[in-house]
N, C-alpha and C positions, 0 to 999 in steps of 0.2 A: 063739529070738527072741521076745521080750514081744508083746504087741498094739500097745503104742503107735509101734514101729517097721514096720506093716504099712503099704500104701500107702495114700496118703487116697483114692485112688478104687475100691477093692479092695470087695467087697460085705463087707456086716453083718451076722451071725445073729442074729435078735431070733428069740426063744422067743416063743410066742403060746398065750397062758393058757388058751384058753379050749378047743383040741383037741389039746395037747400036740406038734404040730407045727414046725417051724421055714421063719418065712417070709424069703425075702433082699431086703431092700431094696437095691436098685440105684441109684445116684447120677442123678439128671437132667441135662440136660442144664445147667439153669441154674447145678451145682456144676461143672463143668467151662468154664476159663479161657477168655477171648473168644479167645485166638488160638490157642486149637484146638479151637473148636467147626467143626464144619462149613459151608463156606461157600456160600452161595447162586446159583443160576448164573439170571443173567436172560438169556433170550431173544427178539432185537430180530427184528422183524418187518418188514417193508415194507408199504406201505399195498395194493398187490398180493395179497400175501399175507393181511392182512388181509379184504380183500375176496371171496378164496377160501373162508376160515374162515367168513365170513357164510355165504355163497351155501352152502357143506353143509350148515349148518343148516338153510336153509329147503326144508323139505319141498314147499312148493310149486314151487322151482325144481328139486328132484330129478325130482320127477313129468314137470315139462313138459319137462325134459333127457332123459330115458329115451322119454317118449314120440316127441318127434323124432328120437334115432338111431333107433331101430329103423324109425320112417317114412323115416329119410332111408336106413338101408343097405337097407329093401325095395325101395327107388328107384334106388340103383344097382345092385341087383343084379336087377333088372327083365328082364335078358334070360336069365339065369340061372332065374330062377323061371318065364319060357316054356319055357326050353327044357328044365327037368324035364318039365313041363306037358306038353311037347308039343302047346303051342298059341300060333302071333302073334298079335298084334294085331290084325292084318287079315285074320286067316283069317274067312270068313264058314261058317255053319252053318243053310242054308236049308231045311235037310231038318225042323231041330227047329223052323220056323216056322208058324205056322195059314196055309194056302196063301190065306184070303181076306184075314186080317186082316192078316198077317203077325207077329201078337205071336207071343211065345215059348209052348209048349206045355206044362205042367207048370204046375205053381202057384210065387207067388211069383218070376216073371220065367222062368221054366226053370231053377232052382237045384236043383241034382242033385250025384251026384258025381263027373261031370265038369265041369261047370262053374259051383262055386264057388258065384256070386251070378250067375247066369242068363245072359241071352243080350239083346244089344242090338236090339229089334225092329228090322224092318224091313231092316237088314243082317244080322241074327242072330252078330254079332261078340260075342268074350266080355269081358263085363263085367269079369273079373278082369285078363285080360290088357292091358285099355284102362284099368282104373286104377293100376296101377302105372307102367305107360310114362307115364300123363299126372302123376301126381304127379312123375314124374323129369322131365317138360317142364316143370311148373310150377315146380320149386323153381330152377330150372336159371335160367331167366329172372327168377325173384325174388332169385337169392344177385350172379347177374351183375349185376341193374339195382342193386341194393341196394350192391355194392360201385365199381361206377364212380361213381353219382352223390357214395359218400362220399366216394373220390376226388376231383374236381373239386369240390365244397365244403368238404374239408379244406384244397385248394390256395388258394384265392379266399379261403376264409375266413381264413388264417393271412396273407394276402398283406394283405387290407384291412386287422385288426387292428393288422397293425406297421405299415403306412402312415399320413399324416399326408395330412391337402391334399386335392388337386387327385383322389390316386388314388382314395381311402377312398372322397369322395364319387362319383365315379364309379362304383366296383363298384358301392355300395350305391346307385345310379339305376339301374344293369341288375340287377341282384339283385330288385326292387320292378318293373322293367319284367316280369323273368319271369314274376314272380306273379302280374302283372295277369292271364296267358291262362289263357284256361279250357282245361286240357287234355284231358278227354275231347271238345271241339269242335276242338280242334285238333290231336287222335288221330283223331277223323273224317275231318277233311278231308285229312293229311298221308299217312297211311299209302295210300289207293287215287291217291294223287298220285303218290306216287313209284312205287309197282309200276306207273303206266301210264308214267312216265318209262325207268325200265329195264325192263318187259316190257311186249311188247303183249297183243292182248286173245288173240291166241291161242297166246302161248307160255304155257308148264307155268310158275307162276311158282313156284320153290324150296323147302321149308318151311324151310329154314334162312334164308334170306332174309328170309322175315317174320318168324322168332323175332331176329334180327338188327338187324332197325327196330323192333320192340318195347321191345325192352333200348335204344337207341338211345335215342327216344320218351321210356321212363322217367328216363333217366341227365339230359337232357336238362329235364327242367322238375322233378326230384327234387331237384337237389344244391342246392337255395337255401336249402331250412331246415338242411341241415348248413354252409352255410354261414357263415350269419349265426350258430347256435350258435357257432361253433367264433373267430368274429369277433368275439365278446363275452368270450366266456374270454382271448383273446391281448388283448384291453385292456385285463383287469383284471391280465395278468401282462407286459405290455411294459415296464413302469416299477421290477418288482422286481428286488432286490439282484442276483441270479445274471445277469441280464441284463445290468446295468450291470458286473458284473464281464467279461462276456464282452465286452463294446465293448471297454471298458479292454486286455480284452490284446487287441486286434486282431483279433477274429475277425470271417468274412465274415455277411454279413448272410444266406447262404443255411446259414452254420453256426449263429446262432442262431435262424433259424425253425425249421429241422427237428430240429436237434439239439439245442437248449434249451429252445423253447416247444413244441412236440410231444409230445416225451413226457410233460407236464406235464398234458396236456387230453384225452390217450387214453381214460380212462374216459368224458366226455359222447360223445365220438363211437363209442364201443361200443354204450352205448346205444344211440343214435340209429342206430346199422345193424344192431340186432337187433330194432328197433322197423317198421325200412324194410320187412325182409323182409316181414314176412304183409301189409302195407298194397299191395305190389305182388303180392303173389298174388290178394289181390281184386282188384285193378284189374286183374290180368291177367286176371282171370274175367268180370272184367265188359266186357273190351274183347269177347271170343272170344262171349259173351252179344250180342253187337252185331252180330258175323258180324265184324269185322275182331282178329280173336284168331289163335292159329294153324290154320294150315289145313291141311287133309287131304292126307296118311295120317298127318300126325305125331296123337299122341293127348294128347288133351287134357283136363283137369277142367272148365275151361268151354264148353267146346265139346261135352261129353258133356252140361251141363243145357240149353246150348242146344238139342242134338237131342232132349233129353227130354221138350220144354216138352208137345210136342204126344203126348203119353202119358202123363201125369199122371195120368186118369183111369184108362186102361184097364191100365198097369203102371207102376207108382210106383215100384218098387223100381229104375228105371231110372235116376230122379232121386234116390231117397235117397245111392244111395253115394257117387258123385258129390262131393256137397252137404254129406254127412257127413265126407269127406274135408277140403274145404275147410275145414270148422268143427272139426275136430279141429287142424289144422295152424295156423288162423289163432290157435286159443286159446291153444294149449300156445307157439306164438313171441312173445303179448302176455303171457301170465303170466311167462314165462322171463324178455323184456323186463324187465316190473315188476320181479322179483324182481333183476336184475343190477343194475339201478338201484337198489334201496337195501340193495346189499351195496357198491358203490361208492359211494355218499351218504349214510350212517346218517342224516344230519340232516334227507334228507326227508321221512322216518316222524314226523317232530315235529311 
């Protein structure tokens, strides 16, 4: 067979002058015919999806993700880590106490190795075991208050938006009435009201009962800002096409709030309850900071700086960890926050 009958895409021996070698030129791609070059595969994403792909990139939101599982499975696994220990909460250790001062013996609170990060004066209860139980009280109360309030302001909020009239202006007069109270004054006066309503002065009054009107308390003057968010987004999408398609074939007006406008406004209201969370872990430190926080035996992060106040001086380490705790938790759920927010908004990095 000649050369000129070989195939045209079949390699070429060129001699190369200069090392007596032979090199094969191999045809490119651009010598071989459009409909059989290899065809290109796009893959579509969802804005979900998308949002994902942000959010691993940012290293700030991996940092404050990793930081809070591991704070949050220390938290539930809190009775686990006593009972390796072999130490509750409540167990006191009077022995390791100064019999006049009652601070802890050893330097640095009584931190040894048995107990961690020292011994809580005055009860000489251990500091490790009361921070773990108390971060599992705190977050417990911040994820519960954080998700009823968004509840109840995703409800109201979706409700006002699609409404016209008479309703809209109504919510949004009690929405603004909310606002108006100040609620730590009316966290003061509410909460020793009701425990004298259902308990007198001399029954045991529950600690589940007060973490119960706390969460209550928060859910209760929180859900207004998810509210009104959530009541501005269904006005700018009550009036688009898919909606008006959904009137057109008949659907009920509770199938296009929840199952048309809803899904649509999930990302503002993510935010907004990953933002809730650590704003009700302060506030819930700062009620317990007050004396009306929860109250004893349950254990508590506020309730441990409140008992610390009056040891400052003489052992500090009583109030750092505590303290340190709260500010690690509150940082890593505002950075996380920020970062979710602009993996679901690129545009408001602009």
């Amino acid at each position: 067979m000649s050369t000129t009958d070989s195939a045209p895409d079949a390699p070429v021996a060129v001699p190369d002058g200069m090392s007596g070698n032979v090199a094969l030129e191999v045809n490119s791609p651009a010598d071989v015919p459009a409909d059989q070059q290899p065809k290109k595969e796009f893959v579509g994403r969802s804005p979900g999806q998308l949002a994902w792909l942000r959010l691993k990139r940012d290293r700030t939101a991996s940092v404050s993700a990793v930081t809070l599982v591991v704070l949050g499975i220390i938290a539930l696994l809190s009775p686990v880590i006593t009972a390796v220990r072999g130490i509750t909460p409540t167990e006191q250790f009077n022995d390791k106490l100064n019999d006049f001062s009652a601070i802890p013996l050893g330097y640095a609170g009584g931190m040894n190795g048995t107990h961690w990060l020292g011994l809580e004066p005055q009860l000489g209860r251990d500091i490790l075991a009361q921070l773990v139980y108390g971060m599992r009280t705190s977050l417990l109360i911040a994820f519960a208050s954080a998700i009823v309030a968004s509840a109840i302001g995703v409800v109201i909020g979706i409700v006002a938006g699609y409404a016209r009239g008479w309703l809209d202006t109504g919510i949004n007069w009690f929405i603004d009435l909310t606002l108006a109270f100040p609620f730590l004054i009316f966290a003061l006066a509410i909460i020793p009201i009701l425990e004298d309503r259902f308990y007198g002065d001399r029954d045991a009054i529950p600690a589940s009962f007060r973490v119960i009107l706390i969460i209550s308390t928060f859910a209760l003057f929180s859900w207004t800002y998810t509210a009104r968010l959530v009541r501005g987004q269904v006005i700018t999408l009550r009036e688009r096409e898919f909606v008006e398609a959904a009137r057109a074939a008949g659907a009920s007006t509770w199938h296009i709030l929840f199952r048309q406008l809803l899904p649509n406004i999930w990302a503002p209201i993510l935010v907004t309850l990953s933002l809730n969370v650590p704003a009700f872990i302060t506030t819930e430190a700062a009620l317990a900071f007050l004396n009306i926080g929860v109250i004893e035996p349950t254990p508590d992060l506020g309730r441990m700086i409140f008992n610390s106040i009056k040891y400052v001086a003489t052992d500090p380490f009583y109030t750092l960890w505590p303290g340190l705790t709260i500010f690690i938790l509150v940082l890593a759920f505002n950075l996380l926050g920020d970062s979710l927010r602009d993996a679901l908004d690129p545009k408001s990095t602009r």
